[in-house]
N, C-alpha and C positions, 0 to 999 in steps of 0.2 A: 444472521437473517436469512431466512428460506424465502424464494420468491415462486410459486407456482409456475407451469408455463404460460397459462392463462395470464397468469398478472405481467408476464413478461412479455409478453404478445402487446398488451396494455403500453404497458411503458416504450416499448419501442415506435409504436403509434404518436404517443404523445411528443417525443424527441423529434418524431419529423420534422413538427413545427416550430423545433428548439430556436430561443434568441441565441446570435450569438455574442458571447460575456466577452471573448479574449480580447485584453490589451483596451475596455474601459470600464468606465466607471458609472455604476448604478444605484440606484436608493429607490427604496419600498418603507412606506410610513405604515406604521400599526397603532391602532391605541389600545394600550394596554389598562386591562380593569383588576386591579393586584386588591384582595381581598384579606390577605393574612394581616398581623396586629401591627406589619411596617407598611403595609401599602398603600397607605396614601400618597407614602412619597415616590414610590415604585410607579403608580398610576400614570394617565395621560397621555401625552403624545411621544411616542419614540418613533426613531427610525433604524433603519439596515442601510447601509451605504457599502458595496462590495465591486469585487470582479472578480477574474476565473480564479485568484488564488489567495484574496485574504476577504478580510471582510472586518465591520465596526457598529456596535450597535448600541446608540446614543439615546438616551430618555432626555427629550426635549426640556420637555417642561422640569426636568432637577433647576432649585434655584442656584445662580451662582455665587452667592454667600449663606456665611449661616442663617438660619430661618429655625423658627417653632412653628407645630401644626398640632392640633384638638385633636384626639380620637377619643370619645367613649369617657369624657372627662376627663383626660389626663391630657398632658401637653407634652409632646416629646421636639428635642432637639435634632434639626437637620443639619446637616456639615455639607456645606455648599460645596461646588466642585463646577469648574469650567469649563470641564468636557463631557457633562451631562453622566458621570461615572460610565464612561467608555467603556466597551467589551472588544479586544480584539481579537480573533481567529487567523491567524497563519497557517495553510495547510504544508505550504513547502517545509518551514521547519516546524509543523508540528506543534506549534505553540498557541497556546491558550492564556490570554491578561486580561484580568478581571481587578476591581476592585473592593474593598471593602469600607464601608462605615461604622462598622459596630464598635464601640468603646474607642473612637478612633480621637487624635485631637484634635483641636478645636480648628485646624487652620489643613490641617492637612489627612488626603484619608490613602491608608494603603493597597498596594498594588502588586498581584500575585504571577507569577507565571508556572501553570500547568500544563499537562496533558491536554489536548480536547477530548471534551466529555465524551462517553461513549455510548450512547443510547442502543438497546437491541430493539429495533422496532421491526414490528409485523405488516407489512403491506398490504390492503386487502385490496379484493377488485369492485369497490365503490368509490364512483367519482361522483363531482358536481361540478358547477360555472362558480367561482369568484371574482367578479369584473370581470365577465367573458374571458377567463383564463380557466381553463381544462385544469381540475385538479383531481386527486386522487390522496384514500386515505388512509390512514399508518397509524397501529397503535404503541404505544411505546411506554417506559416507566423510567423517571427521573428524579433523584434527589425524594424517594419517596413519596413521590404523588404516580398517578395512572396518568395518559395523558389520549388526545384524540386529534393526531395533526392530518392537517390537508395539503399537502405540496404541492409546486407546479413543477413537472418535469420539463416545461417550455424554459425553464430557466436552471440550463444543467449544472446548478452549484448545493453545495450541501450545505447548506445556511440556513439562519433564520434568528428568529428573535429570543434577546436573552441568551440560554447555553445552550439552545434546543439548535440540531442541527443533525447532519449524520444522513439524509434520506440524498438520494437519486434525483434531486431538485428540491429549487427553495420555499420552503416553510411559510404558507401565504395565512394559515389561523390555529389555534393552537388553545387545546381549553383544556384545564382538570378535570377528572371526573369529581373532584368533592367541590366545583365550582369556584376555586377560591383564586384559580391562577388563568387568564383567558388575553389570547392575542390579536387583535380581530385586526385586518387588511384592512391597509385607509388610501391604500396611494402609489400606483408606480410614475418613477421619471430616469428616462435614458441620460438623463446625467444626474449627479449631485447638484442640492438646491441651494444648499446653504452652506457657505465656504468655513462655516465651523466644522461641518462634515469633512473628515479626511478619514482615506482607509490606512490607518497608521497606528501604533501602538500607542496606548495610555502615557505621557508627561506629568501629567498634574497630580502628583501624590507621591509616596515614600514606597518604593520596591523594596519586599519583605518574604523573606521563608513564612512558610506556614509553624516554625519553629519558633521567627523572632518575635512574629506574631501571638501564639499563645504565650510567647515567655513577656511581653507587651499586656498583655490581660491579666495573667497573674501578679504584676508587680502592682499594677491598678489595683484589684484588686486587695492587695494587702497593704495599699497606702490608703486607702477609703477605711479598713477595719482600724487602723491606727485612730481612728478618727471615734472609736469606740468608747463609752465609759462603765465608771461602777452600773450605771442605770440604766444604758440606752448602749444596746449593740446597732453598730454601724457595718452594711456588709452590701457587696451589690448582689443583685437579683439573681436567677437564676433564667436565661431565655426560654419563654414557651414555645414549643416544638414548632407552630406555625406562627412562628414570629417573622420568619422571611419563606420566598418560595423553595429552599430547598429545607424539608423538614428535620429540624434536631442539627443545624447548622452550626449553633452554637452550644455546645458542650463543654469547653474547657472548665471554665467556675464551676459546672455542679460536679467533673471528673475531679477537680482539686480537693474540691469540699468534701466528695465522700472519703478522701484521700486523706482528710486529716481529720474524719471523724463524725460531719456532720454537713 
């Protein structure tokens, strides 16, 4: 990331005013408006609950059992989860826990630890007021989409909602350019509100390689074809590329399939 001097003159202005994070605990509510063919259940109320060195980011409204929801005729199956599918960020070690729903089962959904995402974003020297908080804007590209965030450098942590994170202060609205993925500011409070909210790693679901995981899909997979006859081939789908916010997420089923042919 290159930062002008202008822009840096910018940001030093803005840090005057910085809150300081060390040693508590904060939460910032967004509602998130998820557009892709899963986001209905992505939608709604989430929060950010952090401090100066990790951070947690909860979708409120996930139910905490399984549930069905309509889209567009069809009726897909939710996999409840008690911690609203937590997102944790560790900058000290570096670690990244997310989890996953897709083809997951019925009772329990798995949990990855990565890298934290690495956005290269562009800082420009346009600001504006969100709830009277001085922000400034950054364009950046993730998981395949463009994206247009607003940060507040009064809040010196590199956070924000979902994976999006990486700027000079926290990520207060965040939208795609193909409109599909948008995180709009609902709320700050100097403490946490809701004692579900802890800044603490994901519990509720199965820790899994990205390994045990596609080897998890695969066998699914070819326990459903089993299910095939003379007349009626039995096979699962293949995911459409904006079927979640990070685009072509899910690939293993259609890498297998061209793998054996079809």
């Amino acid at each position: 990331m290159i930062i002008s001097w202008r822009e840096l003159f910018t940001l030093l202005l803005c840090f005057a005013g910085m809150i300081a994070i060390k040693g508590q605990d904060y939460q910032v509510d967004y509602v998130a408006d998820i557009k892709t063919l899963s986001g209905k259940r992505w939608s709604g109320a989430t929060s950010l609950v952090f401090n100066d060195s990790s951070a947690a980011f909860i979708h409120t409204d996930w139910p905490t059992k399984n549930d069905l929801f309509e889209r567009d005729g069809k009726y897909h199956t939710v996999v409840g989860d008690s911690e609203g599918m937590k997102i944790y960020t560790n900058l000290k070690s570096r670690e990244f826990h997310h989890k996953d729903h897709y083809m997951t089962p019925d009772s329990w959904n798995f949990i990855f630890i990565d890298s934290i995402p690495q956005i290269d974003w562009t800082i420009t020297d346009e600001q504006k007021f969100v709830s009277n908080m001085n922000v400034i804007k950054a364009r950046g590209a993730y998981g395949g989409r463009d994206y247009t965030a607003w940060f507040a450098p009064s809040f010196p942590v590199p956070f924000g909602p979902y994976h999006f994170g990486g700027l000079p202060g926290l990520i207060l609205e965040i939208t795609s350019d193909d409109g599909l993925v948008t995180y709009t500011f609902d709320g700050y409070h100097d403490r946490i509100q809701d004692e579900r909210f802890t800044v603490t790693p994901p519990v509720d679901g199965k820790y899994a390689t990205k390994e045990e995981f596609e080897k998890f899909i695969i066998s699914s997979l070819l326990h459903v074809e089993t299910l095939s006859t003379s007349t009626m081939t039995v096979t699962h789908g293949i995911a459409h590329p904006d079927y979640v916010i990070i685009k072509n997420r899910y690939t293993t089923i259609r890498d297998y399939k061209r793998e054996r042919g079809y």
